[in-house]
PDB file of N, H, CA, C and O in Angstrom:
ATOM      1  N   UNK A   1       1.481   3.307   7.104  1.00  0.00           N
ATOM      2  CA  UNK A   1       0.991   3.505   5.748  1.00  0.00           C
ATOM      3  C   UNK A   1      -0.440   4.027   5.793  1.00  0.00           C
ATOM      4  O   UNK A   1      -1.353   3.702   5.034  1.00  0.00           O
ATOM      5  N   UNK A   2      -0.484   4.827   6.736  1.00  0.00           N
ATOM      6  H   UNK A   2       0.258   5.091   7.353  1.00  0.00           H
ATOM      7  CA  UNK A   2      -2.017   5.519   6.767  1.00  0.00           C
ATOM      8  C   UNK A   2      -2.652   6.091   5.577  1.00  0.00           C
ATOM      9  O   UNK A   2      -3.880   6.143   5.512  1.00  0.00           O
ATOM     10  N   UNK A   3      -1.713   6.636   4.387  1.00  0.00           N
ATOM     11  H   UNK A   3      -0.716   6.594   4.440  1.00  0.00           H
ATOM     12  CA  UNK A   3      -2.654   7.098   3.075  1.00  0.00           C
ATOM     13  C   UNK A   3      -2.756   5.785   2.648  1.00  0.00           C
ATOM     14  O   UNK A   3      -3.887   5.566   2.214  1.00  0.00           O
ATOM     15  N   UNK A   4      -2.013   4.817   2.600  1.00  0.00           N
ATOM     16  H   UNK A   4      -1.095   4.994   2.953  1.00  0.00           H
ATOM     17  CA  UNK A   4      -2.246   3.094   1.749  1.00  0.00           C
ATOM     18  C   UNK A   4      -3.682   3.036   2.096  1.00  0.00           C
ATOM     19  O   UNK A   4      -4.556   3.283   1.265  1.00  0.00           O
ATOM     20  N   UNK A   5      -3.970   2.652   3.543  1.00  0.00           N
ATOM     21  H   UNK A   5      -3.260   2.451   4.218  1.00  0.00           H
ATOM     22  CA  UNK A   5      -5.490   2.885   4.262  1.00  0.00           C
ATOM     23  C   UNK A   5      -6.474   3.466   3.422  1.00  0.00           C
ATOM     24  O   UNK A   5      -7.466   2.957   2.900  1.00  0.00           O
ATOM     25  N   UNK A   6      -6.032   4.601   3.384  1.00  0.00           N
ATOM     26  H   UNK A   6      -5.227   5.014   3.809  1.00  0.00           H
ATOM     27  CA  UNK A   6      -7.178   6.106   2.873  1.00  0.00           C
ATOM     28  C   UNK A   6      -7.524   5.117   1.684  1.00  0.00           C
ATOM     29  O   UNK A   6      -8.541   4.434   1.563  1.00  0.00           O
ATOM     30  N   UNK A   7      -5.978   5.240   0.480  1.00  0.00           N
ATOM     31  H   UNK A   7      -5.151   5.794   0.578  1.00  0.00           H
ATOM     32  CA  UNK A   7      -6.458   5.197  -0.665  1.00  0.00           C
ATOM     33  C   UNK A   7      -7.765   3.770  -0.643  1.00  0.00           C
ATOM     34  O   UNK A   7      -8.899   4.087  -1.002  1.00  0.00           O
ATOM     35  N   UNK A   8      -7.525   2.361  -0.239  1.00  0.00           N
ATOM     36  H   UNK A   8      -6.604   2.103   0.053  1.00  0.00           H
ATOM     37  CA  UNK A   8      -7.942   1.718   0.047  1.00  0.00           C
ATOM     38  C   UNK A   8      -9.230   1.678   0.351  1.00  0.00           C
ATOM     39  O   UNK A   8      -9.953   1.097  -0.460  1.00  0.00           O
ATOM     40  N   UNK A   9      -9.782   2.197   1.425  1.00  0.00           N
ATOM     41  H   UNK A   9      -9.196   2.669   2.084  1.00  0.00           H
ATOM     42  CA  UNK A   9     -10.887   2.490   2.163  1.00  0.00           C
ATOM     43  C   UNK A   9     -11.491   3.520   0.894  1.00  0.00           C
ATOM     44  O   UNK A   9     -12.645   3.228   0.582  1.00  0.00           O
ATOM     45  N   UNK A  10     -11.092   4.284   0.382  1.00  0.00           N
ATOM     46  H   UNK A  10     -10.154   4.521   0.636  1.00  0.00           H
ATOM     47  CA  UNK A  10     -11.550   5.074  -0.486  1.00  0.00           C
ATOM     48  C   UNK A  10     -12.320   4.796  -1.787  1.00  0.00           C
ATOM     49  O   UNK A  10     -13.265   5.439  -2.242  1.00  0.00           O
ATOM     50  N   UNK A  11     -11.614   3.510  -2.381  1.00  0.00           N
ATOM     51  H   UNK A  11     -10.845   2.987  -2.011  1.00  0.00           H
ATOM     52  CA  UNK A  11     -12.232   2.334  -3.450  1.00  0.00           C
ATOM     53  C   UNK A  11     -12.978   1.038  -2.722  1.00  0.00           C
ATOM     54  O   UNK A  11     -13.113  -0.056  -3.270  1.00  0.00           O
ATOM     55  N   UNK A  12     -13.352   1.309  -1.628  1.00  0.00           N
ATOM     56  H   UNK A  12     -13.241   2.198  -1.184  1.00  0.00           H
ATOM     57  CA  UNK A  12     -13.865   0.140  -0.666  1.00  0.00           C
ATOM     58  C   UNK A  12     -13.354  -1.701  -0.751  1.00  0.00           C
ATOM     59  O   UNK A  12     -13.972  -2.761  -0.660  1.00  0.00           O
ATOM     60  N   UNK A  13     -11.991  -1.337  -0.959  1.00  0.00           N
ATOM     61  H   UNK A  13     -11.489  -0.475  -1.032  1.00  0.00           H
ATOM     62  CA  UNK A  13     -11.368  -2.653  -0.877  1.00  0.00           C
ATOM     63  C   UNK A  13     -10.863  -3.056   0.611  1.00  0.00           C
ATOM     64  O   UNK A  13     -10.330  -2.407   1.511  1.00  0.00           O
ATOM     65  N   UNK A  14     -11.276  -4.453   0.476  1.00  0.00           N
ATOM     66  H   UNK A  14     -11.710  -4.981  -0.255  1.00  0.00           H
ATOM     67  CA  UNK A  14     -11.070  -5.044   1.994  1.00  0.00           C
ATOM     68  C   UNK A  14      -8.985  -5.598   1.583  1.00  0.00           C
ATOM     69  O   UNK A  14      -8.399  -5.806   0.520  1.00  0.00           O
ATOM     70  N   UNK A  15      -8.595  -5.630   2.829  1.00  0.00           N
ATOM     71  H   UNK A  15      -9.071  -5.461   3.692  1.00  0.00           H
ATOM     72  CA  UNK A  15      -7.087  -6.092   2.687  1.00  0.00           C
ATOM     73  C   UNK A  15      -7.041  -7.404   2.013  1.00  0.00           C
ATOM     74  O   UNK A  15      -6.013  -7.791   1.457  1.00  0.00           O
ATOM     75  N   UNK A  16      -8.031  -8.036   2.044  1.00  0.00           N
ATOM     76  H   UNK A  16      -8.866  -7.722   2.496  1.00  0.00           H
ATOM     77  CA  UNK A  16      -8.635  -9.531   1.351  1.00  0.00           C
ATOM     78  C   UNK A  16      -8.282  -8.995  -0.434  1.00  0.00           C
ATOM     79  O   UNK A  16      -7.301  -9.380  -1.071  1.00  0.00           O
ATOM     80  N   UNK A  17      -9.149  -8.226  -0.859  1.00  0.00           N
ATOM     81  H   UNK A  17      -9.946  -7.913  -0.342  1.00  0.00           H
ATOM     82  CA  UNK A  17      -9.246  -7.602  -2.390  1.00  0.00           C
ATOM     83  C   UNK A  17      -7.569  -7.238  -2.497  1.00  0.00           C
ATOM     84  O   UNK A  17      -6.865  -7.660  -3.415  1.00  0.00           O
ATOM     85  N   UNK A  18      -7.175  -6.549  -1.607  1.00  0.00           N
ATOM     86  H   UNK A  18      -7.747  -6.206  -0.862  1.00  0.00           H
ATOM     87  CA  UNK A  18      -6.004  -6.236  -2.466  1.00  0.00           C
ATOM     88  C   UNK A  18      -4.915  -7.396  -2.289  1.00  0.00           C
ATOM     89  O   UNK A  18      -4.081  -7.573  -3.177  1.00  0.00           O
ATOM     90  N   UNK A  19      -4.924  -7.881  -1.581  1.00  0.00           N
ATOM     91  H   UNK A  19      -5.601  -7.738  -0.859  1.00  0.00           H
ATOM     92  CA  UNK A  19      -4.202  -9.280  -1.316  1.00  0.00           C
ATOM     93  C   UNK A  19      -4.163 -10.187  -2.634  1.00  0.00           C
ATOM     94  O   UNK A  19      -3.158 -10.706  -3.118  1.00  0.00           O
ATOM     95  N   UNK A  20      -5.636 -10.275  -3.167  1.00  0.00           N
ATOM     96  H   UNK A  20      -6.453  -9.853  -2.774  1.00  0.00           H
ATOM     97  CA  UNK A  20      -5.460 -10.709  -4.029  1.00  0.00           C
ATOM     98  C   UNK A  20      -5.042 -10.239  -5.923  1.00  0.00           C
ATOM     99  O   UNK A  20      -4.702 -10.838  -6.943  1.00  0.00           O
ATOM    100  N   UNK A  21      -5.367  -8.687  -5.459  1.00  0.00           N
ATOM    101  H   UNK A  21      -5.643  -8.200  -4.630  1.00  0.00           H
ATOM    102  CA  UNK A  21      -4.833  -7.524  -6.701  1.00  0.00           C
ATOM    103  C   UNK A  21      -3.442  -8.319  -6.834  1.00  0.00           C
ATOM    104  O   UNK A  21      -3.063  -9.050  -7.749  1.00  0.00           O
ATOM    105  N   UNK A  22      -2.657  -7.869  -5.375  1.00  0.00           N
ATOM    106  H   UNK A  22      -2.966  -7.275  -4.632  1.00  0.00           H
ATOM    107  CA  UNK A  22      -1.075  -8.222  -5.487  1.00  0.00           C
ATOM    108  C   UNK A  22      -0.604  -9.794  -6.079  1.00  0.00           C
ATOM    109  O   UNK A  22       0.518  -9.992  -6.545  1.00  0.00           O
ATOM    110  N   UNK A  23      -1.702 -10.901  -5.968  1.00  0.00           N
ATOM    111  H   UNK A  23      -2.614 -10.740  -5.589  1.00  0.00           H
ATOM    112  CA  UNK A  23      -1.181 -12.126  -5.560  1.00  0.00           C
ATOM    113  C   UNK A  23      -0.227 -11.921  -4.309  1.00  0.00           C
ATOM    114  O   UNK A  23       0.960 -12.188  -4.497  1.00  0.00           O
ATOM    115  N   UNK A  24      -0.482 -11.625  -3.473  1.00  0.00           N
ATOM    116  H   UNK A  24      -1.446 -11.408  -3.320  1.00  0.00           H
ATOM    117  CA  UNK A  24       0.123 -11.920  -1.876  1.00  0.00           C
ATOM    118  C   UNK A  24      -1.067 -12.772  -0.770  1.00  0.00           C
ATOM    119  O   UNK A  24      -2.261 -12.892  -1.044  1.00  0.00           O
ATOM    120  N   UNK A  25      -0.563 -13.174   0.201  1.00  0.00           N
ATOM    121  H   UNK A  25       0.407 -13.077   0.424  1.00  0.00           H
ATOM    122  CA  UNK A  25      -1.573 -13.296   1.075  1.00  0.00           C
ATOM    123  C   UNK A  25      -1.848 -12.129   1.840  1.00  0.00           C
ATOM    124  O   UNK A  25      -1.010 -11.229   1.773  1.00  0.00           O
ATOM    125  N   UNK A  26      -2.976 -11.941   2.641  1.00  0.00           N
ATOM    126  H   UNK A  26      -3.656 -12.672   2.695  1.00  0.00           H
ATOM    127  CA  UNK A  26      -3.917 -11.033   3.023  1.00  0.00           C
ATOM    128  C   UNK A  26      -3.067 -10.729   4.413  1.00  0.00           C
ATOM    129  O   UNK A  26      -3.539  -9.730   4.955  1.00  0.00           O
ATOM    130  N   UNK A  27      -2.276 -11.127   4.939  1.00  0.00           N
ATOM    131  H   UNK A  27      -1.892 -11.939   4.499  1.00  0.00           H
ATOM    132  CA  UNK A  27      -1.573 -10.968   6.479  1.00  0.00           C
ATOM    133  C   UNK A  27      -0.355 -10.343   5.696  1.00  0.00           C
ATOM    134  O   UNK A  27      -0.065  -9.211   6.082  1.00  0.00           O
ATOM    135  N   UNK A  28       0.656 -11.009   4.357  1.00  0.00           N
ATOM    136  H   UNK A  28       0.420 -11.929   4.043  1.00  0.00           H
ATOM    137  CA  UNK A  28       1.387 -10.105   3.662  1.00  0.00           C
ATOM    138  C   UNK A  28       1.344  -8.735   3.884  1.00  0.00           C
ATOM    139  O   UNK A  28       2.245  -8.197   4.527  1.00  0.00           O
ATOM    140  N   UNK A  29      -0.104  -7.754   3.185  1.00  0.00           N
ATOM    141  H   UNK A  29      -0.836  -8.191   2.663  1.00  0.00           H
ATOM    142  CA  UNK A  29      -1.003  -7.277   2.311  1.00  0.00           C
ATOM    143  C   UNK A  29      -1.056  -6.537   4.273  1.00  0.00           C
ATOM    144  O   UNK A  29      -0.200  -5.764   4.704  1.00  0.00           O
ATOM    145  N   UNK A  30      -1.644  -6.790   4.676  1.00  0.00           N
ATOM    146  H   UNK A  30      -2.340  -7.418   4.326  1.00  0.00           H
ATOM    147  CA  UNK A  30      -1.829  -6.189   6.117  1.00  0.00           C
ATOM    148  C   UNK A  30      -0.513  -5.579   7.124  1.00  0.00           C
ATOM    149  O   UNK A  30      -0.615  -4.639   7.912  1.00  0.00           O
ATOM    150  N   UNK A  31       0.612  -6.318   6.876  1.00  0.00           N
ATOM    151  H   UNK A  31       0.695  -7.081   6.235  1.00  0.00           H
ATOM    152  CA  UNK A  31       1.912  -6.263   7.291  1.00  0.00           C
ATOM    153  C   UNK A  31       2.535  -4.984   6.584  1.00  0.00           C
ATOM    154  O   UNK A  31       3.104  -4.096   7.220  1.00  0.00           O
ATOM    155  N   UNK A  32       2.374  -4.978   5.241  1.00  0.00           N
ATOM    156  H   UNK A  32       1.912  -5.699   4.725  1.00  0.00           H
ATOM    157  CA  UNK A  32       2.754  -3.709   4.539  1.00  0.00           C
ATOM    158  C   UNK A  32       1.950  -2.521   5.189  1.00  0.00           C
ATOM    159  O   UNK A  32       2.436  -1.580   5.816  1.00  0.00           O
ATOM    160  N   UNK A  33       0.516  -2.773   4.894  1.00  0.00           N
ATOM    161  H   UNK A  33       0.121  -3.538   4.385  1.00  0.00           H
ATOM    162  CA  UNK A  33      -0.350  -1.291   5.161  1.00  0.00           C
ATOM    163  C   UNK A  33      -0.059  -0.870   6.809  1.00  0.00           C
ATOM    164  O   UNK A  33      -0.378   0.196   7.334  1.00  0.00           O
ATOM    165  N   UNK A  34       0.629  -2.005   7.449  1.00  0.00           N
ATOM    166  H   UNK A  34       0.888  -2.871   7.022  1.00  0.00           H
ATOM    167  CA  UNK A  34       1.009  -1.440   8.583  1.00  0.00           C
ATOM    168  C   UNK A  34       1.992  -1.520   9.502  1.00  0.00           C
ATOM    169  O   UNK A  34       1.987  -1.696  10.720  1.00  0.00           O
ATOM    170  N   UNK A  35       2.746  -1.375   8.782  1.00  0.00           N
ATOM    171  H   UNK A  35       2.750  -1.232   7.793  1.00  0.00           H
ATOM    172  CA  UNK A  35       4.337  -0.992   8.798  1.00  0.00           C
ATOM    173  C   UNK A  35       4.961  -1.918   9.465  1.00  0.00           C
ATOM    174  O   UNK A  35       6.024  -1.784  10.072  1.00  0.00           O
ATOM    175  N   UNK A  36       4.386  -2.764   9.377  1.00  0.00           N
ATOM    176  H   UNK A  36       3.523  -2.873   8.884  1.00  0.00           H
ATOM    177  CA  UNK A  36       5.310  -4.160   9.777  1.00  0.00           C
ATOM    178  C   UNK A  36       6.267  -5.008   8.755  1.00  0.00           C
ATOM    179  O   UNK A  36       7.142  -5.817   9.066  1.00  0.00           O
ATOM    180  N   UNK A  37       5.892  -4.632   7.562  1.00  0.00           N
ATOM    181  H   UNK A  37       5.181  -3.975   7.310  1.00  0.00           H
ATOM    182  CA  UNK A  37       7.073  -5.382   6.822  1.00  0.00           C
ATOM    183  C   UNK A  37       7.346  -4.248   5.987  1.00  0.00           C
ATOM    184  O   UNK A  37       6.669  -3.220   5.959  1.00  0.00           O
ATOM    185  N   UNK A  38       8.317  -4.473   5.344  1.00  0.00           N
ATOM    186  H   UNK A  38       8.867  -5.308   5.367  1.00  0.00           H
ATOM    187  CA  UNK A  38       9.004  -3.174   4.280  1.00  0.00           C
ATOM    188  C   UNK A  38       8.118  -3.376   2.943  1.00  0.00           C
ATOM    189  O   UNK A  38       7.418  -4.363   2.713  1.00  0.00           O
ATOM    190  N   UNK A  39       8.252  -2.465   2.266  1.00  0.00           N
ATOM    191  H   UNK A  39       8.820  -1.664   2.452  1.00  0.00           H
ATOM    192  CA  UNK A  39       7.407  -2.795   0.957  1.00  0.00           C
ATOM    193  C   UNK A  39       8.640  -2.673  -0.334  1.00  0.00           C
ATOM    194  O   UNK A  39       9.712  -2.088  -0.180  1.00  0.00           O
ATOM    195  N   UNK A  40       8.261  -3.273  -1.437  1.00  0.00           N
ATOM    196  H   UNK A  40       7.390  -3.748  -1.561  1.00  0.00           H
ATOM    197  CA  UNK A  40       9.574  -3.511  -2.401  1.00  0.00           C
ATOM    198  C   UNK A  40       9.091  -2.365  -3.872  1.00  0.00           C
ATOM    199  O   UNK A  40       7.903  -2.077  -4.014  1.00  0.00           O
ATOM    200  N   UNK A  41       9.715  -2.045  -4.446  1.00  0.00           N
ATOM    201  H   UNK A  41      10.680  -2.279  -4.330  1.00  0.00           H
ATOM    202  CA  UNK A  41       9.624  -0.491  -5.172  1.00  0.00           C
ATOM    203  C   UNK A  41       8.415  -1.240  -6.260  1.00  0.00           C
ATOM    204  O   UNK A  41       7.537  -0.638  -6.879  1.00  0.00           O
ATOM    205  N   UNK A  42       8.783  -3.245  -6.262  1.00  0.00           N
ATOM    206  H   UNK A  42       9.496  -3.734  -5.760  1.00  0.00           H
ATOM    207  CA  UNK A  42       7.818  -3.653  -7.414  1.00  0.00           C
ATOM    208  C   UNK A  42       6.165  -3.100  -7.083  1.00  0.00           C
ATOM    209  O   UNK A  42       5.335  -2.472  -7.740  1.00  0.00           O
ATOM    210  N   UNK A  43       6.198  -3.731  -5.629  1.00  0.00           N
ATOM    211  H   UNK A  43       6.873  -4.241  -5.096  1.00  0.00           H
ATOM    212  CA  UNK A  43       5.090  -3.912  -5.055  1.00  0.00           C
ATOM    213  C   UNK A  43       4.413  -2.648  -4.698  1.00  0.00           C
ATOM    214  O   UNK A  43       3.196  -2.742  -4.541  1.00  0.00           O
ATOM    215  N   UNK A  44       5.101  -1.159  -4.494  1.00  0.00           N
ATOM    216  H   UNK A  44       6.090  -1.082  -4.622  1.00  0.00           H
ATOM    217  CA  UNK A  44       5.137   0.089  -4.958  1.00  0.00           C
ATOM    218  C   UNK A  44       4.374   0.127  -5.895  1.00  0.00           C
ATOM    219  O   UNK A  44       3.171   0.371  -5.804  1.00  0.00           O
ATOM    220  N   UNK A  45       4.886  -0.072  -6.745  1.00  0.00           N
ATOM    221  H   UNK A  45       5.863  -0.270  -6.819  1.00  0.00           H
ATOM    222  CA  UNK A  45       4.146   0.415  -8.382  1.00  0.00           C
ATOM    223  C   UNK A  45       3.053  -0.470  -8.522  1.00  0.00           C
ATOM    224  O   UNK A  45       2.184   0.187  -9.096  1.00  0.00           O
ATOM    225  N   UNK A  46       2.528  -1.900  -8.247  1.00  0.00           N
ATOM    226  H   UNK A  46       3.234  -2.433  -7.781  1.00  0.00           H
ATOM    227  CA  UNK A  46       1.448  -2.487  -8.657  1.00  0.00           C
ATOM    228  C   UNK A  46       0.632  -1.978  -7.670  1.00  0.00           C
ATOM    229  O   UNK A  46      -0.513  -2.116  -8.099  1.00  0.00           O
ATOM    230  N   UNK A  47       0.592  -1.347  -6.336  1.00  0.00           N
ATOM    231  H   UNK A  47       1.523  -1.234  -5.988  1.00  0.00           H
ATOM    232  CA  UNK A  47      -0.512  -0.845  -5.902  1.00  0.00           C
ATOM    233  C   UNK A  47      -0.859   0.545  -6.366  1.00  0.00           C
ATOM    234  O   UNK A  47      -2.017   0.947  -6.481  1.00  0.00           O
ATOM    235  N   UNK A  48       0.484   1.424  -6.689  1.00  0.00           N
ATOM    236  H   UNK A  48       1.424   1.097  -6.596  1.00  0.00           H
ATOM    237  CA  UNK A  48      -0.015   2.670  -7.202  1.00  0.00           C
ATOM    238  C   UNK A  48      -0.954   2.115  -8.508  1.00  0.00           C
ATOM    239  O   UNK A  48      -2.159   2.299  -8.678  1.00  0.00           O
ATOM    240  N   UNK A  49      -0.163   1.503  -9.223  1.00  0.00           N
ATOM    241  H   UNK A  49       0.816   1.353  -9.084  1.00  0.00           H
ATOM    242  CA  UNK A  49      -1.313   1.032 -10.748  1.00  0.00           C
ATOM    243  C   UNK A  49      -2.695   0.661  -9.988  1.00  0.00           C
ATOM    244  O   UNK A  49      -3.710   1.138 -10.496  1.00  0.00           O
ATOM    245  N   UNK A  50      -2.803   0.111  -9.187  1.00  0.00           N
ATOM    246  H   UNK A  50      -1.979  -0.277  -8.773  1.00  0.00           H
ATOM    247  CA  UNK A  50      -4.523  -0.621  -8.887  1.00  0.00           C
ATOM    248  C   UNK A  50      -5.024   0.799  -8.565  1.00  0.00           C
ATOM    249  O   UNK A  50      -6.110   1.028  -9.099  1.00  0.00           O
ATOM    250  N   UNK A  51      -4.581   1.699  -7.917  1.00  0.00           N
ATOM    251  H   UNK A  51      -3.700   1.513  -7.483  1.00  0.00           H
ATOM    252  CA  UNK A  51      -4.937   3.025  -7.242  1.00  0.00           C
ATOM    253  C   UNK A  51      -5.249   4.166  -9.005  1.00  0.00           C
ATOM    254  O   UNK A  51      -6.246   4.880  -9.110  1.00  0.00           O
ATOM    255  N   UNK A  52      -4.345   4.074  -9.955  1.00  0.00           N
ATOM    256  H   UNK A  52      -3.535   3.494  -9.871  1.00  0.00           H
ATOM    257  CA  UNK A  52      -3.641   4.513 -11.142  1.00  0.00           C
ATOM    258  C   UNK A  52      -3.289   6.061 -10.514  1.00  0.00           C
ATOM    259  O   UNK A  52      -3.711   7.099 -11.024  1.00  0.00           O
ATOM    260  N   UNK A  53      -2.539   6.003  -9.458  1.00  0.00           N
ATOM    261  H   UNK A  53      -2.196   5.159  -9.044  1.00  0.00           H
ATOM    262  CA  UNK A  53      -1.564   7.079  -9.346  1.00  0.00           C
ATOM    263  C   UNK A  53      -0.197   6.403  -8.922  1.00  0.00           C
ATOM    264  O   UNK A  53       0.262   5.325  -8.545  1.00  0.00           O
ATOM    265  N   UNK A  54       0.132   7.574  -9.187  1.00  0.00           N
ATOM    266  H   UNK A  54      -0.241   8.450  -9.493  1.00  0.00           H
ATOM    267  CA  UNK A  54       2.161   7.531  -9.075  1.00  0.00           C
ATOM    268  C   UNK A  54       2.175   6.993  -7.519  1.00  0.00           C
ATOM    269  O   UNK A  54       1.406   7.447  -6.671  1.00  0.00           O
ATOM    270  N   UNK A  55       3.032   6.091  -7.284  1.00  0.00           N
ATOM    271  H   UNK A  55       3.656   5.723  -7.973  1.00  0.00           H
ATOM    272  CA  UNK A  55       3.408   5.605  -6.180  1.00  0.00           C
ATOM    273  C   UNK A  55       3.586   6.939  -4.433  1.00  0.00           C
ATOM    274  O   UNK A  55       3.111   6.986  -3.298  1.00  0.00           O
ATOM    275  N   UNK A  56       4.904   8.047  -5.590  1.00  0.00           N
ATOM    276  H   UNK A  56       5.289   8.009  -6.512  1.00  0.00           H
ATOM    277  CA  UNK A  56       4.720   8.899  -4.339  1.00  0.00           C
ATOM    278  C   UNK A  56       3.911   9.356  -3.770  1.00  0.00           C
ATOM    279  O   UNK A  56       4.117   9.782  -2.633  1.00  0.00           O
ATOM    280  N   UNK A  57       2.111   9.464  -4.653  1.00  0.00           N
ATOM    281  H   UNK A  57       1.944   9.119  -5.577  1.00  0.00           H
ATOM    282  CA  UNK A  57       1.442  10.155  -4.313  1.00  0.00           C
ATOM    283  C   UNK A  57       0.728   8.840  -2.782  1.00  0.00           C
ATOM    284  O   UNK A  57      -0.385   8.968  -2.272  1.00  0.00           O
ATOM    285  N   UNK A  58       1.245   8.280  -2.587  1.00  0.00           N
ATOM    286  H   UNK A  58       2.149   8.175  -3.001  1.00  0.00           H
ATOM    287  CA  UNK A  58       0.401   7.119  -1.775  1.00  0.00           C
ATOM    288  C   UNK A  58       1.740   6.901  -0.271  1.00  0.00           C
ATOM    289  O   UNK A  58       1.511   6.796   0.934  1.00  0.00           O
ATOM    290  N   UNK A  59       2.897   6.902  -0.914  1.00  0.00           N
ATOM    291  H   UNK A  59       3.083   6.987  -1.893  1.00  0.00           H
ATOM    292  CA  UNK A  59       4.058   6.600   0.067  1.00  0.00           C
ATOM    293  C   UNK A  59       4.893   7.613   0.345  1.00  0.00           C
ATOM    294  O   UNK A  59       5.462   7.470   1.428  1.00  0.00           O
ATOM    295  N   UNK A  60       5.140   8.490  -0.191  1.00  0.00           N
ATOM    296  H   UNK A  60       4.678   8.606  -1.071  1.00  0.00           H
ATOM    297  CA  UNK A  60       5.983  10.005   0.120  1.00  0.00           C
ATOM    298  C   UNK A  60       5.998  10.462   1.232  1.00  0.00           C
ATOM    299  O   UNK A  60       6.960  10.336   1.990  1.00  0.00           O
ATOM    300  N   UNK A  61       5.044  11.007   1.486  1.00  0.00           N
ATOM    301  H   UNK A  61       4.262  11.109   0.870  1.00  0.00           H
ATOM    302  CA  UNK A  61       4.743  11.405   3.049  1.00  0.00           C
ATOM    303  C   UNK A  61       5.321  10.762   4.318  1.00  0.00           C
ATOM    304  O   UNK A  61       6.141  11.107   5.169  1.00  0.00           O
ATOM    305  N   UNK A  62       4.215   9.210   3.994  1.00  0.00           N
ATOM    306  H   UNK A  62       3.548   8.930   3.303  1.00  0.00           H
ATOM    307  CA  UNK A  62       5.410   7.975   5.176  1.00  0.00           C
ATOM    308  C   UNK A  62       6.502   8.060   5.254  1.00  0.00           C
ATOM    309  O   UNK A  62       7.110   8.058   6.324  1.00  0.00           O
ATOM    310  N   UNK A  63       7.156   8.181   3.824  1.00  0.00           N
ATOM    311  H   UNK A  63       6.662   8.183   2.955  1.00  0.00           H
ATOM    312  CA  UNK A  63       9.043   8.019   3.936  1.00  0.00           C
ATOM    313  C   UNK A  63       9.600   9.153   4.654  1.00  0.00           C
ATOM    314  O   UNK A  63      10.275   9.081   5.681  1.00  0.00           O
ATOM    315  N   UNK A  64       9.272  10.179   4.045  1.00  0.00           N
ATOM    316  H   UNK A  64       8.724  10.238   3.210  1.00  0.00           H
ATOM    317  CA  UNK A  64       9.601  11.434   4.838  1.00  0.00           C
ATOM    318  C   UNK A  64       9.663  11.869   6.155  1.00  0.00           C
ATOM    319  O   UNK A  64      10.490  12.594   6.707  1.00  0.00           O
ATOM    320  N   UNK A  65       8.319  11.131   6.723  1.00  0.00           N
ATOM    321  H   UNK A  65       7.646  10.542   6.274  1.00  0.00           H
ATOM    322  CA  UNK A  65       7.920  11.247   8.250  1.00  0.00           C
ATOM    323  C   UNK A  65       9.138  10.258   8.960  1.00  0.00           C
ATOM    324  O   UNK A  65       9.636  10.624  10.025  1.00  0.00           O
ATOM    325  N   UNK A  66       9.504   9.214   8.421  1.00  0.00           N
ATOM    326  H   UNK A  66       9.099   8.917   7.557  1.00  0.00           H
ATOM    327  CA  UNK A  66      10.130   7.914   8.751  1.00  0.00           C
ATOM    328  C   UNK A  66      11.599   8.943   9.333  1.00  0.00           C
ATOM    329  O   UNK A  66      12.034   9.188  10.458  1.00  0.00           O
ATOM    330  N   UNK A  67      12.058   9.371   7.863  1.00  0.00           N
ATOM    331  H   UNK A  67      11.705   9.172   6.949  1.00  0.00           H
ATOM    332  CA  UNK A  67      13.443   9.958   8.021  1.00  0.00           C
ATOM    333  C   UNK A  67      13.786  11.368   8.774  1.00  0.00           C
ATOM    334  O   UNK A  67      14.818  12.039   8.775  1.00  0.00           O
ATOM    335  N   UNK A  68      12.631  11.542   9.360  1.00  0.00           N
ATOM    336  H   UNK A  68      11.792  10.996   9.360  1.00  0.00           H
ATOM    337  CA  UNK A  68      12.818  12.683  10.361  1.00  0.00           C
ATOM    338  C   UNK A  68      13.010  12.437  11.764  1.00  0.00           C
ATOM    339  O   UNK A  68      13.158  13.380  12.541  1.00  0.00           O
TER     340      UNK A  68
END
């Protein structure tokens, strides 16, 4: 999830901040941004909202790369 990163690093939120955006814990929240756990289409959309772009613009790429 290297753009998750970008966007992230970009609004200077620590995995701590968004951990708590999500209500998840912060190892959750770390597991997603790095591809250790799957992410769910909910949890999709509440980070695109914290970001306020469309989800694909943050995960598209990954999926694509995934299915090649």
């Amino acid at each position: 999830m290297n753009k998750l990163q970008q966007y992230r690093k970009k609004y200077n939120y620590s995995c701590q901040d968004m951990a708590d955006k999500l209500n998840i814990s912060k190892s959750f929240y770390w597991q997603i941004e790095n591809c250790k756990r799957r992410l769910s289409y909910e949890t999709a959309l509440k980070i695109a909202k914290i970001f306020k772009v469309k989800p694909d613009n943050i995960f598209y790429e990954d999926y694509i790369k995934k299915q090649d």
